[in-house]
C-alpha positions as a Markdown table, in Angstrom:
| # | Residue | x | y | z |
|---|---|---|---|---|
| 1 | Unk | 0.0 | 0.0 | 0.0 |
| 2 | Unk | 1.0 | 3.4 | -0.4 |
| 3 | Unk | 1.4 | 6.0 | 1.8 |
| 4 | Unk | -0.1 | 8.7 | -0.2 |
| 5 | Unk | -3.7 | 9.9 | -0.2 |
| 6 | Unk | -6.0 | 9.0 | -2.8 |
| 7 | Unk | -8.1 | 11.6 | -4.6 |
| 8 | Unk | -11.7 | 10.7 | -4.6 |
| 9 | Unk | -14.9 | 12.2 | -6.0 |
| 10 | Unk | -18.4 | 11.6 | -5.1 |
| 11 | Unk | -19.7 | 12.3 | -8.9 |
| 12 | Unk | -17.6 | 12.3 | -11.7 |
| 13 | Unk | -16.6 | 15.0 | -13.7 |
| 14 | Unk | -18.2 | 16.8 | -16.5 |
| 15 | Unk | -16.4 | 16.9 | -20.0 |
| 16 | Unk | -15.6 | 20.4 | -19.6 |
| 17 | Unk | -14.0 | 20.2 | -16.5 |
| 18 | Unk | -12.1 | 16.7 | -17.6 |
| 19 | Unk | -10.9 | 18.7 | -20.6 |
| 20 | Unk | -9.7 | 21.7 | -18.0 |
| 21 | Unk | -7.9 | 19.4 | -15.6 |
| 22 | Unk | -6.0 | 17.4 | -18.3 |
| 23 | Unk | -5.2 | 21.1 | -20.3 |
| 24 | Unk | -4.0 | 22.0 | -16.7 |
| 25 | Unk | -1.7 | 18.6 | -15.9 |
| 26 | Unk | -0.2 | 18.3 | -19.6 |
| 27 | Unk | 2.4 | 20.9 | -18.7 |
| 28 | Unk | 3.6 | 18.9 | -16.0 |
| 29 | Unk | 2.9 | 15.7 | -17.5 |
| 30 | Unk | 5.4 | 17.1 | -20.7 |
| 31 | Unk | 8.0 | 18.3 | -17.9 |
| 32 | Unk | 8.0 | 14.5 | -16.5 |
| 33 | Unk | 8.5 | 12.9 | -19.8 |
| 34 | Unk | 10.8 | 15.4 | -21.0 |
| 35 | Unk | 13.2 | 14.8 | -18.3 |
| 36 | Unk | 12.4 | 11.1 | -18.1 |
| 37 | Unk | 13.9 | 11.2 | -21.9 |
| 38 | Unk | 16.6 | 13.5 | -20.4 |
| 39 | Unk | 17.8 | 10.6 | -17.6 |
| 40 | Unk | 17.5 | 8.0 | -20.3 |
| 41 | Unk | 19.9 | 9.7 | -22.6 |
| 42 | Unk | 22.3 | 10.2 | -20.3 |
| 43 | Unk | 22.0 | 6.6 | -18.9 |
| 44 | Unk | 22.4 | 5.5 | -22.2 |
| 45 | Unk | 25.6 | 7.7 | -23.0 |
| 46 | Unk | 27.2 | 7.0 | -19.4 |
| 47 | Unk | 26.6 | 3.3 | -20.7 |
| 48 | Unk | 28.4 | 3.5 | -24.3 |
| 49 | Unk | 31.2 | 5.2 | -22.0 |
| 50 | Unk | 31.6 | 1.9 | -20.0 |
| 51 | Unk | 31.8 | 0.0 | -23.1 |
| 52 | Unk | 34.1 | 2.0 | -24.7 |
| 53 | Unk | 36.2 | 2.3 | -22.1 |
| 54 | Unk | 36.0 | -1.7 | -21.9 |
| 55 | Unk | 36.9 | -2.3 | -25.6 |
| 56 | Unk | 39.8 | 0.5 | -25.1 |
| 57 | Unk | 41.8 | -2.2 | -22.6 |
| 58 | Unk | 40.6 | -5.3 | -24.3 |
| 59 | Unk | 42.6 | -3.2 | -27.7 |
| 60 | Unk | 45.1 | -2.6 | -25.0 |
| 61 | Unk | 45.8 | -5.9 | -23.3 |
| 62 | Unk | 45.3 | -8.2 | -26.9 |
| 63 | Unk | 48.2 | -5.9 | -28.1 |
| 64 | Unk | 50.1 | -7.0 | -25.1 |
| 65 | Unk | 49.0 | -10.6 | -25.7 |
| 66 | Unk | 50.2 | -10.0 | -29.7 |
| 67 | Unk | 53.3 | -8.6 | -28.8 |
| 68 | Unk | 54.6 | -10.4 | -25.6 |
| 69 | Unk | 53.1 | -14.4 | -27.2 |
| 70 | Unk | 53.2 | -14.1 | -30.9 |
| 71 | Unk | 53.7 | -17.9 | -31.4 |
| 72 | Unk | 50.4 | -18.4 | -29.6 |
| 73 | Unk | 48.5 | -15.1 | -30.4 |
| 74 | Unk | 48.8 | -14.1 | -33.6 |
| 75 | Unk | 46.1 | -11.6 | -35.0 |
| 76 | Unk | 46.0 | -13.4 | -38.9 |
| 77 | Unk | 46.2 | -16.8 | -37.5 |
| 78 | Unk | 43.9 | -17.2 | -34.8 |
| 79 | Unk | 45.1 | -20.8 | -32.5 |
| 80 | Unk | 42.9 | -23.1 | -30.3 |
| 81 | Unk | 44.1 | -22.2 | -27.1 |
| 82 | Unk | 44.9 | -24.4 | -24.7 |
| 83 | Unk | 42.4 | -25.1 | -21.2 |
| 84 | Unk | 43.0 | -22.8 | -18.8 |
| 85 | Unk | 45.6 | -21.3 | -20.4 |
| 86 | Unk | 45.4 | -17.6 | -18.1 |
| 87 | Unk | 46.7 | -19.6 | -15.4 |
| 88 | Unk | 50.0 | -19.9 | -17.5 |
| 89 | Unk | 49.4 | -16.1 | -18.2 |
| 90 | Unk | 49.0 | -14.9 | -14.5 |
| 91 | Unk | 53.4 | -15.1 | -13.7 |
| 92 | Unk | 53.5 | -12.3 | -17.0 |
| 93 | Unk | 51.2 | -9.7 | -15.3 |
| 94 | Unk | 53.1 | -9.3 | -12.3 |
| 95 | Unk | 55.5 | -7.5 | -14.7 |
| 96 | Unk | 55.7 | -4.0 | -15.3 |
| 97 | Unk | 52.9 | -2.6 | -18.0 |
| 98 | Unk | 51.2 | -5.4 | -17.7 |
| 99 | Unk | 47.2 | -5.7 | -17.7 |
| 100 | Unk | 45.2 | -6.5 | -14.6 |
| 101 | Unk | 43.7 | -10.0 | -14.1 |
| 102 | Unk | 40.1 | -8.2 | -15.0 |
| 103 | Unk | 41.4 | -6.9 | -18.6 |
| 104 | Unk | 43.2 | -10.5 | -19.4 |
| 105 | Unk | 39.8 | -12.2 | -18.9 |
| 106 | Unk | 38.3 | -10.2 | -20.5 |
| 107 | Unk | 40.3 | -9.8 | -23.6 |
| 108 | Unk | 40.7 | -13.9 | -23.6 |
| 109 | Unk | 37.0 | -14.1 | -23.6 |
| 110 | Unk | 36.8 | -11.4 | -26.7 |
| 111 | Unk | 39.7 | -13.3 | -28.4 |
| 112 | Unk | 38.0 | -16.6 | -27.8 |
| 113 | Unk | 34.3 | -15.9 | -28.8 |
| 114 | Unk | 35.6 | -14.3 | -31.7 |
| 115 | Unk | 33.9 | -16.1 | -35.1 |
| 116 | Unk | 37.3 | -16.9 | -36.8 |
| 117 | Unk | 38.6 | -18.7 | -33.1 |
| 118 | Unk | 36.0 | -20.5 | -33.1 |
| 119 | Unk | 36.1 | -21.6 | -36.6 |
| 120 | Unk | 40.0 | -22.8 | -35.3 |
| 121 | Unk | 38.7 | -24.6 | -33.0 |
| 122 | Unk | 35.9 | -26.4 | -35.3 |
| 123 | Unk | 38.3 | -27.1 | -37.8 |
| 124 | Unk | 41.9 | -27.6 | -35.6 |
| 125 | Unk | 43.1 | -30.9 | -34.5 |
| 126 | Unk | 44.9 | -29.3 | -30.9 |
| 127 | Unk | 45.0 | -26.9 | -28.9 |
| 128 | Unk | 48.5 | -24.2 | -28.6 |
| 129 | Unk | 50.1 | -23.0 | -25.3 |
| 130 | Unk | 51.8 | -19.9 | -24.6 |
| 131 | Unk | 54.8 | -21.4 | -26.8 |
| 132 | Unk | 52.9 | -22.2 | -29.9 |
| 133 | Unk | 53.5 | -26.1 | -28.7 |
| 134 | Unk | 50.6 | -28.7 | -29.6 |
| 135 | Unk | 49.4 | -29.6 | -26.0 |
| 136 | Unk | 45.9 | -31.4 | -26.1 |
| 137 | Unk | 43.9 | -32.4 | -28.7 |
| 138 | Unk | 40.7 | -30.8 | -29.0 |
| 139 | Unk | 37.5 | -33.4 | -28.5 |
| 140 | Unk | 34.2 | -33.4 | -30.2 |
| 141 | Unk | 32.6 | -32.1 | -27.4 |
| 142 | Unk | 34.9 | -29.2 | -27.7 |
| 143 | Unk | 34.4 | -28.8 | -31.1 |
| 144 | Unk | 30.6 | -29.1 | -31.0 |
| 145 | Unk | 30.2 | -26.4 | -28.1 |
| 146 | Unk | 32.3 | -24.0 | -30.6 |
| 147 | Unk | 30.0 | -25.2 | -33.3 |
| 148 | Unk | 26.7 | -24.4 | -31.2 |
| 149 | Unk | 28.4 | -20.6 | -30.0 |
| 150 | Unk | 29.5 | -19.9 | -33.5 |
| 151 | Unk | 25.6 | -20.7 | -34.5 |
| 152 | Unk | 24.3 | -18.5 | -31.3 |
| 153 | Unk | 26.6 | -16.3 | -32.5 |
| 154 | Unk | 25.7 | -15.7 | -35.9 |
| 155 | Unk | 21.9 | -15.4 | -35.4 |
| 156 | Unk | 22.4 | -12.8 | -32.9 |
| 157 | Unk | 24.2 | -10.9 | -35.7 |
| 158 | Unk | 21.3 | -11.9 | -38.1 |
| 159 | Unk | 18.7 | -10.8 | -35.3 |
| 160 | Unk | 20.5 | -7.2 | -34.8 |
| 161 | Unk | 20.7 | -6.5 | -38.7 |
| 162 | Unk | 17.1 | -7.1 | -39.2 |
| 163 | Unk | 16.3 | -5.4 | -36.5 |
| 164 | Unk | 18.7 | -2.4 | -37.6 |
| 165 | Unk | 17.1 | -3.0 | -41.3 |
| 166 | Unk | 13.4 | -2.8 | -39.8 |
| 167 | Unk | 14.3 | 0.6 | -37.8 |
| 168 | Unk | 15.8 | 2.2 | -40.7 |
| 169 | Unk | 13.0 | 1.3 | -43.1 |
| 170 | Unk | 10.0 | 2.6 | -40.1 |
| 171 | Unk | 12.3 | 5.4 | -40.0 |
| 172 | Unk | 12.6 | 6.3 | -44.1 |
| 173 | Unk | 8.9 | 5.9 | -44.1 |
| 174 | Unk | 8.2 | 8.6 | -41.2 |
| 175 | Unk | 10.6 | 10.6 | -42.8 |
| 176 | Unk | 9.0 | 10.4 | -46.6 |
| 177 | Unk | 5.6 | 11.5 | -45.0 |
């Protein structure tokens, strides 16, 4: 229950006087929804901030990966890595302009749900330490989880173009009228 009194009315209004009290509210009613849209949009923007910022150190920390591993991370030749293979990485980043543990996961788990990793993985015989050594052979089970991702994967990036294609044709029509 709320704390707040109700209004009440013993006989309902006339037309006129509906028509007066919402002529009277919309003001207020435009000021709420104006800065409703105001909050939003900054919400929004303070979001795509956070992202950014997030994709700026996963650029960041894959260079590092690129530069200080290129037998195992190699930009045109994306590798199977092997199992639990930031475990192997966590002795690097106690050096000096190294990433945190937060920006090495989460630049492994950019690297490893990208489409052409998961391709290596679907199509590769074994999985690479930080060496570029053959340690493990990957399973079916392995290959058919990468198989399913790669699928989710792809129909999201169907989903969000037709729904990109379906805003931009709504919008070209508002805008032709």
């Amino acid at each position: 229950m709320t704390d707040n009194p109700k209004l009440t009315l013993k006989k309902p209004l006339s037309l006129q006087k509906q028509t007066q009290l919402f002529q009277a509210l919309k003001p207020l009613h435009e000021k709420a929804e104006k800065e409703k849209r105001r909050q939003r949009k900054e919400q929004v923007q303070k979001e795509r901030e956070v992202r950014k910022k997030k994709r700026e150190g996963i650029k960041v920390t894959l260079a590092w990966l690129y530069e200080q591993f290129p037998s195992c991370f190699n930009q045109n030749e994306l590798k199977p890595l092997k199992l639990n293979i930031d475990k192997d990485l966590l002795p690097f980043l106690e050096k000096e302009n190294s990433p945190s543990k937060a920006k090495l996961r989460d630049a492994l788990t950019y690297y490893t749900n990208n489409i052409h990793y998961l391709k290596a993985v679907i199509n590769g015989t074994h999985r690479y330490d930080l060496d570029g050594q053959q340690v493990e052979e990957i399973t079916q089970k392995q290959k058919d989880f990468a198989h399913d991702k790669l699928e989710k994967i792809l129909q999201s990036i169907k989903a969000k173009k037709q729904h990109k294609n379906k805003f931009l044709s709504q919008e070209k029509a508002e805008n032709s009228k």
